[in-house]
C-alpha positions in Angstrom: 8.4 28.7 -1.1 4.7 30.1 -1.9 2.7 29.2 1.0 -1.0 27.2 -0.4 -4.0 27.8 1.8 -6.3 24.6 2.0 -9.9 24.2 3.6 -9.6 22.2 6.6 -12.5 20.2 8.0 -12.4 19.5 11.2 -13.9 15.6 11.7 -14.3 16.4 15.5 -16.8 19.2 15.6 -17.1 19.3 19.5 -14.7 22.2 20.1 -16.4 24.1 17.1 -19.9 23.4 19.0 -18.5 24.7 22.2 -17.3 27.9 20.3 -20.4 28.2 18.7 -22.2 28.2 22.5 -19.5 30.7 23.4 -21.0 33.6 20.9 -24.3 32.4 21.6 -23.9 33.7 24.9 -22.4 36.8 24.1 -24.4 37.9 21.2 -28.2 39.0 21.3 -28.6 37.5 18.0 -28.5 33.8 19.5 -31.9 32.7 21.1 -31.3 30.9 24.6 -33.3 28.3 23.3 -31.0 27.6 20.4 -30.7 23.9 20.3 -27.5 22.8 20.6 -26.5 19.0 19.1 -24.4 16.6 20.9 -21.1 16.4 20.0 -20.1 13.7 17.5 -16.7 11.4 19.2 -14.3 10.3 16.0 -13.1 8.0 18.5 -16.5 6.3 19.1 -17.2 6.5 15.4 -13.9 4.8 14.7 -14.3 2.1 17.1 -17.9 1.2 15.2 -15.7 1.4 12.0 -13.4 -1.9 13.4 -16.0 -3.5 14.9 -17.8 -3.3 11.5 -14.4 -4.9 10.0 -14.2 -7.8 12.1 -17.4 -8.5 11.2 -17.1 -8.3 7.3 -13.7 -10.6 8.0 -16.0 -13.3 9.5 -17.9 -13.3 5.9 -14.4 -12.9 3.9 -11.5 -14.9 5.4 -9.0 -12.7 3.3 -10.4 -9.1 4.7 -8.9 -8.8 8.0 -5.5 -8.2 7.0 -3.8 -7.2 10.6 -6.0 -6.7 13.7 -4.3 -6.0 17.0 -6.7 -3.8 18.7 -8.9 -5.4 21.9 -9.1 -9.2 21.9 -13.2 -8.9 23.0 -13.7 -7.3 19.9 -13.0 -10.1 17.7 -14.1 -12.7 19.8 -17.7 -10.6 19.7 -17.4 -10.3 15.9 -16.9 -14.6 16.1 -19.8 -14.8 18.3 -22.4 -12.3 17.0 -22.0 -13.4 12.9 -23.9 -10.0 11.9 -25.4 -10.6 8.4 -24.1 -9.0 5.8 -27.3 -6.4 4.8 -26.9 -5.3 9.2 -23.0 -4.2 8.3 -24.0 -2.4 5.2 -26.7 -0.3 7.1 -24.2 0.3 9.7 -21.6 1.1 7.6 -24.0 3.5 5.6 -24.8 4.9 9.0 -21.6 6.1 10.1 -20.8 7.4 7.1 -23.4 9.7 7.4 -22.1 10.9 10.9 -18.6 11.6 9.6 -20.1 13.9 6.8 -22.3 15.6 9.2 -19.2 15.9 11.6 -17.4 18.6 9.8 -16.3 22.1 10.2 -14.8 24.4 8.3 -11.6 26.0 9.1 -8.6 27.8 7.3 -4.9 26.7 7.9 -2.0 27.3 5.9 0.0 24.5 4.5 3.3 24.6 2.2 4.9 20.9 2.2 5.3 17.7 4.2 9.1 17.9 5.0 8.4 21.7 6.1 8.9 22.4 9.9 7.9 26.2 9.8 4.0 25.7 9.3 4.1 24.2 13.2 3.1 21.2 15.0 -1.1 22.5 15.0 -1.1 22.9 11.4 0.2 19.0 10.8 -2.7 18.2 13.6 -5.0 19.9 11.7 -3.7 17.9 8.7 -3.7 14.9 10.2 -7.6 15.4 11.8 -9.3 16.3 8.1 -7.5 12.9 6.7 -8.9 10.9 9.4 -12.1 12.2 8.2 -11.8 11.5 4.8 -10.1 8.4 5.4 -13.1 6.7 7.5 -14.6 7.8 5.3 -13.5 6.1 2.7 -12.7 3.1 4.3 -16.3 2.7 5.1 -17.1 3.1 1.3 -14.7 0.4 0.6 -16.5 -1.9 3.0 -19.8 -1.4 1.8 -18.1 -2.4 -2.1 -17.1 -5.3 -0.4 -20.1 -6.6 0.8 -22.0 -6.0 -2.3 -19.1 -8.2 -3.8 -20.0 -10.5 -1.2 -23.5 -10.9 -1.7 -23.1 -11.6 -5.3 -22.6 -8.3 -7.1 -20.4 -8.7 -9.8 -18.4 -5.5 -10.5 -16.2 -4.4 -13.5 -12.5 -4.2 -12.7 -12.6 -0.2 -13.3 -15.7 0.0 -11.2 -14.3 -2.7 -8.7 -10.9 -0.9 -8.2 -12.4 2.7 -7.8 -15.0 1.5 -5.4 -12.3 -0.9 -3.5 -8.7 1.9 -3.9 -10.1 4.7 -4.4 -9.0 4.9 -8.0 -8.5 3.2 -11.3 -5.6 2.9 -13.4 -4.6 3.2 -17.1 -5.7 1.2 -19.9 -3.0 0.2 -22.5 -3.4 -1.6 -25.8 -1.0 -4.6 -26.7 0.7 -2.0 -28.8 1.8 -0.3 -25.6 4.0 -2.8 -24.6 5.3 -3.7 -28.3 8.2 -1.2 -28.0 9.2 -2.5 -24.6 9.8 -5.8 -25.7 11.2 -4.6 -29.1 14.1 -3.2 -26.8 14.4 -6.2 -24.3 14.7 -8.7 -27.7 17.9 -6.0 -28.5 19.2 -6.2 -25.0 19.3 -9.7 -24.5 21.9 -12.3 -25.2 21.0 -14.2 -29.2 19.6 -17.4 -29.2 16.8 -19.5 -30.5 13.1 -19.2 -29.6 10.5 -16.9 -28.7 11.4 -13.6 -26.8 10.2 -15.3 -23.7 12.4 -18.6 -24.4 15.3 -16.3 -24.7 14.6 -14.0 -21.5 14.4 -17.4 -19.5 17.7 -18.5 -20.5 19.2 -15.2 -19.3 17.5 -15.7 -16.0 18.5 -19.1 -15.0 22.0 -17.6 -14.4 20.7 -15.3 -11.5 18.5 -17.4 -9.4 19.5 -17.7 -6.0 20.8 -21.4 -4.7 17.8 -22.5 -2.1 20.6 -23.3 0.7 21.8 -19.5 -0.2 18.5 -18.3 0.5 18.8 -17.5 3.9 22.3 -15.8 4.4 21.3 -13.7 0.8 17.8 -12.3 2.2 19.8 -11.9 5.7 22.5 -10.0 4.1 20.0 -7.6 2.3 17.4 -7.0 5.1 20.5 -5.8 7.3 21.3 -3.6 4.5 18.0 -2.4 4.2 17.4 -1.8 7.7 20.6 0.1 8.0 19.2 2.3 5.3 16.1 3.0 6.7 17.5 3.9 10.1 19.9 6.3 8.8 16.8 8.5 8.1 13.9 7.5 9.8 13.4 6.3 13.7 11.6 3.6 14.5 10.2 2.5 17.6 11.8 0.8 20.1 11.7 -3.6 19.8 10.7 -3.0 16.1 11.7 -6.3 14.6 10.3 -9.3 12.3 10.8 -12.8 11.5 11.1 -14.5 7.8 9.7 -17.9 7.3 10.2 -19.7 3.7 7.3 -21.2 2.7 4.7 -23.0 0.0 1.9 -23.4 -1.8 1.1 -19.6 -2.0 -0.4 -17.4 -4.9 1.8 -14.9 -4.0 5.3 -14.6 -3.6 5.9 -12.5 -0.3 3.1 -11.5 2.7 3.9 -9.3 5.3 1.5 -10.2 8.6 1.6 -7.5 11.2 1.2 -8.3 14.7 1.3 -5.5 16.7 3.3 -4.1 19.4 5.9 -3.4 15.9 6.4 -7.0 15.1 5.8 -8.3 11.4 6.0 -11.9 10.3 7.4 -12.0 7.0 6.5 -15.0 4.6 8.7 -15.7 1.3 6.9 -18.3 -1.2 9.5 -20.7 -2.6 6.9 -22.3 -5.0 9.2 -21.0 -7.8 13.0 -20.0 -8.4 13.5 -17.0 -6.6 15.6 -14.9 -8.8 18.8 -12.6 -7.2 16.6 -9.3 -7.8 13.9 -10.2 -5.2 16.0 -10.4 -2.1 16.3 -6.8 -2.4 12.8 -6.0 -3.4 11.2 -8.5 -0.8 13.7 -7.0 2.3 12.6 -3.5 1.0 8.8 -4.3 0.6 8.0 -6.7 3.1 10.3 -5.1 5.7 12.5 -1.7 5.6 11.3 0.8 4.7 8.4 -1.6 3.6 5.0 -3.0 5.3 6.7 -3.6 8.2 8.2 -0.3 8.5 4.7 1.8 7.3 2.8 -0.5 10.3 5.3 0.0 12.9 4.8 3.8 12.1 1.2 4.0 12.1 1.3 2.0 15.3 3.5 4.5 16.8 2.1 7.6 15.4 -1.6 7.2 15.3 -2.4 4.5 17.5 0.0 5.0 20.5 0.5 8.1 20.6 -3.1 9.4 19.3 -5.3 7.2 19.8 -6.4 6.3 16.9 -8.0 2.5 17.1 -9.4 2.8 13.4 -5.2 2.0 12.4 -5.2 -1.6 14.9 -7.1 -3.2 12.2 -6.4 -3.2 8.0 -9.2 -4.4 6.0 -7.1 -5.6 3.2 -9.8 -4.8 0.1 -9.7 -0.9 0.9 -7.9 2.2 0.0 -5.3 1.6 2.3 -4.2 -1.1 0.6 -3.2 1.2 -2.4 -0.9 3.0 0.1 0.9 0.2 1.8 1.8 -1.5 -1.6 2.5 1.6 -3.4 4.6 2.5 -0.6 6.5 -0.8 0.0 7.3 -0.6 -3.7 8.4 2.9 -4.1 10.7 2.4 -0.8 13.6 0.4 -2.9 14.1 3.4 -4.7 14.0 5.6 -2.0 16.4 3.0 0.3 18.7 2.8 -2.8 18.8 5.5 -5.4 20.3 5.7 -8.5 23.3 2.7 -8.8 23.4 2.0 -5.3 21.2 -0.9 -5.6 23.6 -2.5 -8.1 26.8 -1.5 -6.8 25.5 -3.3 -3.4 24.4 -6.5 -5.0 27.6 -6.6 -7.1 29.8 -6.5 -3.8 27.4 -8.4 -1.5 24.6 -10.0 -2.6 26.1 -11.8 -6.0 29.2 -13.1 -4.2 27.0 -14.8 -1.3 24.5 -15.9 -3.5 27.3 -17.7 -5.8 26.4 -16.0 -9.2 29.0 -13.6 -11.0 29.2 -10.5 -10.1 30.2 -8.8 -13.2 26.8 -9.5 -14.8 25.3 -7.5 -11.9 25.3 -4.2 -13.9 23.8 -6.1 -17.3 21.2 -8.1 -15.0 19.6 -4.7 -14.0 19.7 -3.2 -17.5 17.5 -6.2 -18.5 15.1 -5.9 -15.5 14.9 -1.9 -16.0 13.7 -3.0 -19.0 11.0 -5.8 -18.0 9.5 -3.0 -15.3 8.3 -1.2 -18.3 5.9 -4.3 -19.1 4.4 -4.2 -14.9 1.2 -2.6 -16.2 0.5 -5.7 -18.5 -0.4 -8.0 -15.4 -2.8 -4.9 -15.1 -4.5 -5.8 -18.4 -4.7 -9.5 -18.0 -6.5 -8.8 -14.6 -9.2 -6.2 -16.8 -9.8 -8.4 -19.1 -9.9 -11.5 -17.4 -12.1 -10.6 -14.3 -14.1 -8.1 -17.3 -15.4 -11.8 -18.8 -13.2 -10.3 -22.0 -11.0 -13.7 -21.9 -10.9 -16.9 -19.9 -7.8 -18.1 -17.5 -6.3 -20.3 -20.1 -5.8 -16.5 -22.2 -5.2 -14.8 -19.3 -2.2 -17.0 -18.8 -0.7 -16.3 -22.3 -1.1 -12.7 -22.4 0.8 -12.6 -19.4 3.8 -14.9 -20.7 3.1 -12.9 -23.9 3.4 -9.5 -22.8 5.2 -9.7 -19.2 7.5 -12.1 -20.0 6.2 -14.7 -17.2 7.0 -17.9 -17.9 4.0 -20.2 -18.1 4.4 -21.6 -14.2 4.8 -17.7 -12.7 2.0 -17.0 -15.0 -0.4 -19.5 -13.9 0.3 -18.6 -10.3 -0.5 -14.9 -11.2 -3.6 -15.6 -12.4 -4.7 -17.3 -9.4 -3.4 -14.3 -7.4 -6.4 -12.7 -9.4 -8.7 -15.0 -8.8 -8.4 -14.2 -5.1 -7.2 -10.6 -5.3 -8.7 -9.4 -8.2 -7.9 -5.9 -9.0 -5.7 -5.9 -6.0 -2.7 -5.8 -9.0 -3.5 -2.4 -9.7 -2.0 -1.4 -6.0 1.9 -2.8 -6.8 2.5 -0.9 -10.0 -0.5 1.8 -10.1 0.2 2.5 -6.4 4.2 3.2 -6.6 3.3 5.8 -9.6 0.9 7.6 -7.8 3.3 7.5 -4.1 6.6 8.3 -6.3 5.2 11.2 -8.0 3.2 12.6 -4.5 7.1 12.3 -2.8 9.0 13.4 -5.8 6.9 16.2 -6.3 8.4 17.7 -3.4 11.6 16.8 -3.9 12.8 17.3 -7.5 14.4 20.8 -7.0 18.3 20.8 -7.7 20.3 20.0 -4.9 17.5 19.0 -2.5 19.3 16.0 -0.5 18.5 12.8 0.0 16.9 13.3 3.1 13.9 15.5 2.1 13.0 12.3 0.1 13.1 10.2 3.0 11.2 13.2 5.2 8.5 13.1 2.8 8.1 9.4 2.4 8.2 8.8 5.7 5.0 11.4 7.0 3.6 9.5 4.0 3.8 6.4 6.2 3.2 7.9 9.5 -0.5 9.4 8.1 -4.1 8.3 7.1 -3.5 9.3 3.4 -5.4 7.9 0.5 -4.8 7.3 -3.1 -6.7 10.3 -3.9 -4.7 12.9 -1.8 -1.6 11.8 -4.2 -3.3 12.7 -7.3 
């Protein structure tokens, strides 16, 4: 394969500094005066970067999404209270030190899943994205605290400066034709569309004393998928807990040391469908799966105390939910899912599994209409239409039924354009993966290699583009 050769900076300029010294002394043509600046430590930089996070989370109860790092830390970020206009100049600050602490170098790079380019070029890799992703991190946390202290932001502007980029606008007529196909591929009957999609549903919802042996039944699965390409750390495990009152219907809260606590909202019928994509994104090879790794590979084994804490309103966000969602493909491609489910899943869960195969044709069809929660967010949060509308476009256009989509548009009202990171974010991560993977007769695994360094680096939404 054509080798590419990239610009590498180098966040860590104090090797290049001591280089520089190094021909300083050996030509004429470098004073002995020559003022020579301190070098600048990434590591000190990052630990102002988490510090700087605990204290935004002390101003925004929902922005510390995992913190695992030092345990003085956050009980100084509890104590001090730093106002927000002292963490903006801070921030502003150390963004300024990462762009002056770069280099330039030239390494060659082909593709993730490629061994030949060696072990220093991946470093190499690895050290420029932790540049750019403080980087943008910091950036994230600055459009935060101008949301904070009162800023009101367009969900384009609010997105870009939050994910680090915005996604596609589509007109009602957009989503015409996908709905024109799910009103052929569903059973007749009377009503609206929505009435009729409903109906359809009711037969797949899992029983609520099946709950537990169906989710344990597909996390296994899903584990034992995940394992057969990727190696975890050692202890790696979670716990589920079923619970209420939620705006969302799944949470994932990392703990550290590899362990996740997984939360599953039961607010609503939990239809057969989500055991699956709940075991896949929550766990393996989910959010559990991409923390455990960044634990492992940045944190224990580099270092790295900027990964010990994920400020949920960032770039990284984009990753992690782009990532969990892309992973059910990548755990089960093609009609493994369904032949699975039909076997397993349908049986213990008490619903017929003959229907398995016509319940996925409908939902291939109602993932075409994802992108219309994006719209209800834009326009809602843009002013453009109040809750009350918000509500009907999605039960209009997604399909939601009127209690799913009340509780999505409360997931806006504390998320915001956080929706653009589930459908948004699994475009952008399948297409970076696939794009390295699409040649006839690559196997399986080269998927998995790339998806997995994915999850085991600092990358950011706008390395996939």
């Amino acid at each position: 394969m054509t080798r590419m050769t990239a610009m590498l900076r180098l966040p860590d300029v104090a090797v290049a500094r001591w280089l520089v010294g190094l021909l300083c002394v050996a030509s004429a043509a470098c004073s002995s005066s020559t003022p020579v600046a301190p070098p600048i430590s990434m590591n000190a930089i990052a630990e102002r970067y988490v510090k700087l996070v605990l204290a935004l989370g002390q101003h925004d109860a929902a922005y510390v999404d995992a913190f695992y790092g030092p345990a003085e830390w956050k009980a100084a970020a509890e104590k001090d209270k730093r106002s927000l206009p002292d963490i903006d100049r801070d921030a502003e600050a150390l963004i300024t030190e990462l762009t002056a602490a770069t280099v330039t170098a030239v390494v060659v790079r082909s593709r993730p899943d490629d061994d030949t380019d060696g072990a220093a070029n991946r470093e190499g890799e690895l050290l420029r994205l932790r540049q750019e992703y403080l980087t943008k991190q910091l950036g994230a946390l600055r459009a935060r605290v101008r949301m904070l202290s009162g800023e009101k932001l367009r969900f384009d502007d609010e997105s870009k400066a939050l994910y680090d980029t915005v996604a596609p606008t589509h007109p009602e007529s957009y989503f015409v034709g996908a709905l024109d196909e799910m009103a052929k591929q569903l059973p007749a009957g009377r009503g609206e569309l929505i009435d009729r999609y409903d109906a359809f549903k009711k037969d797949f919802i899992i029983p609520k004393d099946r709950l537990s042996k169906v989710f344990d039944l597909a996390i296994a699965e899903c584990r034992r998928r995940t394992m057969a390409h990727t190696s975890l750390p050692e202890g790696e495990s979670f716990t589920v807990e079923f619970v209420t009152n939620k705006s969302w219907s799944g949470y994932n809260w990392y703990q550290g040391n590899y362990r996740s606590l997984i939360q599953v909202n039961t607010d609503l019928p939990i239809y057969i469908d989500r055991a699956v994509d709940l075991a896949c994104h929550e766990g393996y090879p989910g959010h559990h799966v991409y923390n455990a790794l960044l634990e492992k590979s940045l944190v224990k084994d580099r270092g790295w105390v900027e990964m010990t804490v994920y400020p949920l309103f960032s770039p990284q966000s984009l990753i992690a939910e782009g990532s969990a969602n892309y992973g059910i493909e990548v755990a089960f491609p093609g009609d493994e899912r369904v032949q699975f489910e039909r076997e397993v899943l349908f049986p213990a869960a008490g619903i017929d599994p003959t229907r398995a195969a016509d319940y996925y044709a409908v939902m291939a069809l109602a993932e075409k209409l994802s992108y219309a929660g994006n719209e209800a967010a834009r326009r809602y949060l843009n002013g453009d239409i109040d809750r009350a509308a918000a509500a009907d476009w999605l039960t209009r256009f997604a399909l939601m039924a009127k209690p799913r989509a009340e509780q999505r548009v409360r997931f806006m009202d504390d998320y915001r354009s956080y929706v653009i990171n589930y459908n948004l974010g699994k475009d952008l991560v399948r297409r970076y993966v696939e794009g390295f993977v699409v040649r006839a007769g690559e196997p399986v695994s080269a998927r998995w290699n790339v998806f997995v360094e994915l999850l085991s680096s600092p990358r950011l939404p706008s390395g996939l583009q």
